[in-house]
C-alpha positions as CSV (number, residue, x, y, z in Angstrom):
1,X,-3.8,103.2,71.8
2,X,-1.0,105.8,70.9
3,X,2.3,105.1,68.6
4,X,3.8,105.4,71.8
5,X,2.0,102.9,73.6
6,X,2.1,100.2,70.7
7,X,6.3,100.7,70.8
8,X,6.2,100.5,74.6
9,X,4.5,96.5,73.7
10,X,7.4,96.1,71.3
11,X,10.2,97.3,73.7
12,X,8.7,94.8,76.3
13,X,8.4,91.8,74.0
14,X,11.9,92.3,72.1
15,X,12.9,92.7,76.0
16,X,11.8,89.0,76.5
17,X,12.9,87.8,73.5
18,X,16.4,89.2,74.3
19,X,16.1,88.0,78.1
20,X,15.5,84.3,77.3
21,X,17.9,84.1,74.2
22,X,20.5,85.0,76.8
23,X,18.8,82.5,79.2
24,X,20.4,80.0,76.8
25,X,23.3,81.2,75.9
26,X,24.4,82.1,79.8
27,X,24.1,78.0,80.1
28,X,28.1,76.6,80.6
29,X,27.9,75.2,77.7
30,X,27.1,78.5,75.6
31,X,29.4,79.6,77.6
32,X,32.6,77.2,76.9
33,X,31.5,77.5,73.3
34,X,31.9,81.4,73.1
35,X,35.5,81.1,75.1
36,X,36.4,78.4,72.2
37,X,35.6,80.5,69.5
38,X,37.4,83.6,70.6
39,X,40.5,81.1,71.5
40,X,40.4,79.7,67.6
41,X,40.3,83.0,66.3
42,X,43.2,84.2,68.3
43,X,45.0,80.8,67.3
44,X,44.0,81.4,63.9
45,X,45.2,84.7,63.7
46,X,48.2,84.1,65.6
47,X,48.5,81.0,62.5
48,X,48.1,83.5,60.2
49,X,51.0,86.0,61.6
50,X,53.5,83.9,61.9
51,X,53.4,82.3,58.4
52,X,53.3,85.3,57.4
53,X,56.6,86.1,59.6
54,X,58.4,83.2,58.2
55,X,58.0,83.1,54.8
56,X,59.6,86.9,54.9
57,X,62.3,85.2,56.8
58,X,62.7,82.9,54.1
59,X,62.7,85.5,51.9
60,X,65.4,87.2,53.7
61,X,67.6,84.1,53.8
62,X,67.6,83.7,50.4
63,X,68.8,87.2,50.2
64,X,71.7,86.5,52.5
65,X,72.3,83.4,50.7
66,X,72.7,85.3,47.4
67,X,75.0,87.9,49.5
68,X,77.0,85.3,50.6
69,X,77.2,83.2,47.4
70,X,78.3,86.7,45.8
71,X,80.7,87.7,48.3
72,X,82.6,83.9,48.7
73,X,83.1,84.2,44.6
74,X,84.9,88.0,44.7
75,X,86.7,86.1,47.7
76,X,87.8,83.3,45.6
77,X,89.0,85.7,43.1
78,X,90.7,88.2,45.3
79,X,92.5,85.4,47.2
80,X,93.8,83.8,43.7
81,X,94.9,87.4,42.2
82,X,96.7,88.2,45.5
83,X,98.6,84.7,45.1
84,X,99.7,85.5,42.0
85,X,101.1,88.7,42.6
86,X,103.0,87.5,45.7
87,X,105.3,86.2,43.0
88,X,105.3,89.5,40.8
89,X,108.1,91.1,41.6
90,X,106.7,94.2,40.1
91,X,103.9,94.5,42.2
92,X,104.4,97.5,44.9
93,X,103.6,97.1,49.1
94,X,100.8,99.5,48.2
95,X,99.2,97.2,45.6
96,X,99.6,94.1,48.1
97,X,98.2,96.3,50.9
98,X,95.2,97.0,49.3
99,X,94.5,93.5,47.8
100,X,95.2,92.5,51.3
101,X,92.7,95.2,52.9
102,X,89.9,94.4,49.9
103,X,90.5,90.4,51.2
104,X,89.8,91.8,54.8
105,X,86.4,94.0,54.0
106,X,85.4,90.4,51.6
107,X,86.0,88.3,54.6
108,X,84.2,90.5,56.9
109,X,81.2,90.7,54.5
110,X,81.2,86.9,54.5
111,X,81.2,86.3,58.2
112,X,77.9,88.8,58.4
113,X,75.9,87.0,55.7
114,X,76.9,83.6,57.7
115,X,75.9,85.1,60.9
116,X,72.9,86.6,59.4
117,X,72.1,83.2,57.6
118,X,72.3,81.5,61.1
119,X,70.3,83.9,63.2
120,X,67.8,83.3,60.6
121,X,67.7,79.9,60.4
122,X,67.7,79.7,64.4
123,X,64.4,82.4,64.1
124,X,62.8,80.3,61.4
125,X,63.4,76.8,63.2
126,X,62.1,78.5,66.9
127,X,58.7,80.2,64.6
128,X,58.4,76.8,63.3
129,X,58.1,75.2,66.6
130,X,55.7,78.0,68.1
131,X,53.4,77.6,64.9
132,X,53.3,73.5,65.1
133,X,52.3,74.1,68.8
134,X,49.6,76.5,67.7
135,X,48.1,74.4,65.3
136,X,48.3,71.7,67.8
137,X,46.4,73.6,70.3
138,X,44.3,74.9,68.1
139,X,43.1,71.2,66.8
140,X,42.5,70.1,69.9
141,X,40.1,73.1,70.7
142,X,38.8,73.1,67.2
143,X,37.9,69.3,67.9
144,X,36.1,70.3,71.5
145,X,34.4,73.2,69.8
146,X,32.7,70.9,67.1
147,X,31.2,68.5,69.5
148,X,30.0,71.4,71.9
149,X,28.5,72.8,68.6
150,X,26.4,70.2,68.1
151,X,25.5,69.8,72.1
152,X,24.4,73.9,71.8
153,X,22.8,73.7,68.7
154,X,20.8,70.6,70.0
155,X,19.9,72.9,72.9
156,X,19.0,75.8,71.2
157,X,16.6,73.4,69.1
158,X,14.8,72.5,72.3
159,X,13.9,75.6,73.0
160,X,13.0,76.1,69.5
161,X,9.2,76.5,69.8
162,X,9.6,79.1,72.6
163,X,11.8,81.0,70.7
164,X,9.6,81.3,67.5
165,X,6.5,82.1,69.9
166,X,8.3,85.2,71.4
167,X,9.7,86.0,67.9
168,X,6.7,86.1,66.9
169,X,5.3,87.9,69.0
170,X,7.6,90.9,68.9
171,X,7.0,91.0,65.0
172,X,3.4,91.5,65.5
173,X,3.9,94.0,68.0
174,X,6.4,95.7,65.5
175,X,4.0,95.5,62.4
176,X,1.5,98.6,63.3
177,X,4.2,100.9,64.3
178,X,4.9,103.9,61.9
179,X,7.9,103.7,60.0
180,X,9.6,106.6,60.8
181,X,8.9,105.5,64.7
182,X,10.3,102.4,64.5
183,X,13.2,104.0,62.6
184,X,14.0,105.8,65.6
185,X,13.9,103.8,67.9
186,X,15.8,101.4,66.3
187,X,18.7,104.1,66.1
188,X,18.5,104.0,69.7
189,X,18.5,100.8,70.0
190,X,23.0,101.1,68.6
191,X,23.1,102.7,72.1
192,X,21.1,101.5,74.5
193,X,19.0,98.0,74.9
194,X,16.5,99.8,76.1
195,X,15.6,102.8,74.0
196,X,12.4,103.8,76.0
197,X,12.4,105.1,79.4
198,X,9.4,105.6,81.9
199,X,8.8,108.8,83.2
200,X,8.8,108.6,86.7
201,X,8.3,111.7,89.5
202,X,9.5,113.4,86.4
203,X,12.7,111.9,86.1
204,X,14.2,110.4,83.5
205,X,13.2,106.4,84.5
206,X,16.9,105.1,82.9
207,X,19.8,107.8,83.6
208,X,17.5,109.8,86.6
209,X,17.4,112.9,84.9
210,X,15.3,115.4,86.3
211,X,12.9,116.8,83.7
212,X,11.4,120.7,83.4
213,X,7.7,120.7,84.6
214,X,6.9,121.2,81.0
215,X,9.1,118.7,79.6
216,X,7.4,116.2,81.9
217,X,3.6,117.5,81.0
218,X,4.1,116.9,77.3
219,X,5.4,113.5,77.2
220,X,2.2,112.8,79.6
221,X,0.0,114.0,76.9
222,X,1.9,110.9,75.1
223,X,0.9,112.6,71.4
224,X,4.8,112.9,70.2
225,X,7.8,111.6,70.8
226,X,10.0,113.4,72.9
227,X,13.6,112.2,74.0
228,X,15.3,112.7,77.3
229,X,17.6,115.6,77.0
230,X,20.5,113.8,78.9
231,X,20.4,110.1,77.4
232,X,18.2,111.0,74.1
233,X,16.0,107.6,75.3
234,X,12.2,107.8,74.2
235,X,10.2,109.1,77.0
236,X,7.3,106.9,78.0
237,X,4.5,108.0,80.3
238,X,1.5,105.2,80.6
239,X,-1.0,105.2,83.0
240,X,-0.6,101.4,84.1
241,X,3.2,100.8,82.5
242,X,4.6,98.0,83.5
């Protein structure tokens, strides 16, 4: 038996390895307890994003808050000078006209921080809402993805014994393969399930590419590894392949 034939037994026993581990995980349950998982890692990372989100609106309102604090007091002050020099009767239309313009600009700053101060709250109060409903949803599938848990993991324990027997199997028929063999193949394997190919009418017996005469002769001879030219799967050329 060739190097190429004792990874061909491999290929075929990971292959039902992988075909009844997806056997049990194609059952609805698996199935319901994949679409869970993806839909509490969305919620979670939705979670995530929006705390996030408002604690830098927080931030920001405390910004505004100090803005608005600051620009209330120069206010105050403005408004009390511009009092006192009503009854100055030294004090020129120009002086009064700029007190009265650096009132206006004070009053206007104001009114933005307040309206910025609102639109923030209203943005923090709405975020709040969405992200109580999220962790709401996100409970209630959490809850149904536990007990489904336990349901699949129940499952896969019944199928425990047939799983070890074809993991075991597929470790033995790895063991007496050559390292640097099973090293590529395995490099395949980050492409394609199936990383060897039957040659077949001298075609490629995976992506049906048509091999040179001599191409095709040499991975009969089955003494070396040779790789398809178009897909770069290991060419496989038995007498009685499955």
């Amino acid at each position: 038996m060739t190097d190429l034939d004792r990874l061909w037994e491999y290929q075929q026993a990971r292959q039902r390895l992988v075909t009844f581990e997806r056997q049990i995980l194609s059952a609805p349950d698996h199935q319901r307890l994949g679409k869970l998982h993806r839909f509490l890692s969305q919620q979670q990372a939705t979670i995530s994003e929006l705390q996030e989100q408002i604690e830098a609106k927080v931030a920001e309102f405390d910004k505004f808050r100090v803005m608005a604090a600051g620009f209330e007091h120069d206010l105050t002050q403005e408004t009390s000078e511009f009092q006192s020099l009503k009854d100055d009767e030294q004090c020129t239309a120009a002086e009064m006209a700029e007190f009265r313009h650096r009132i206006d600009r004070l009053n206007e700053s104001v009114e933005s921080c307040r309206r910025s101060l609102y639109d923030t709250i209203a943005w923090i109060e709405k975020a709040s809402t969405t992200l109580e409903e999220t962790y709401l949803k996100a409970k209630k599938a959490n809850k149904e993805y536990k007990t489904l848990h336990q349901k699949c993991e129940e499952d896969i324990k019944s199928h425990q014994s047939e799983l070890d027997a074809l993991k075991a199997e597929a470790a033995a028929k790895e063991k007496p393969i050559p390292a640097d063999v099973l090293e590529k193949y395995k490099a395949i394997c980050k492409r394609y399930q199936m990383p060897m190919a039957k040659l077949e009418n001298d075609r490629c017996g995976e992506c049906s590419m048509s091999l040179p005469a001599s191409v095709a002769h040499s991975v009969a001879m089955g003494n070396r590894i040779i790789e398809c030219e178009n897909c770069g799967r290991i060419l496989y050329a038995p007498e009685n392949a499955d």
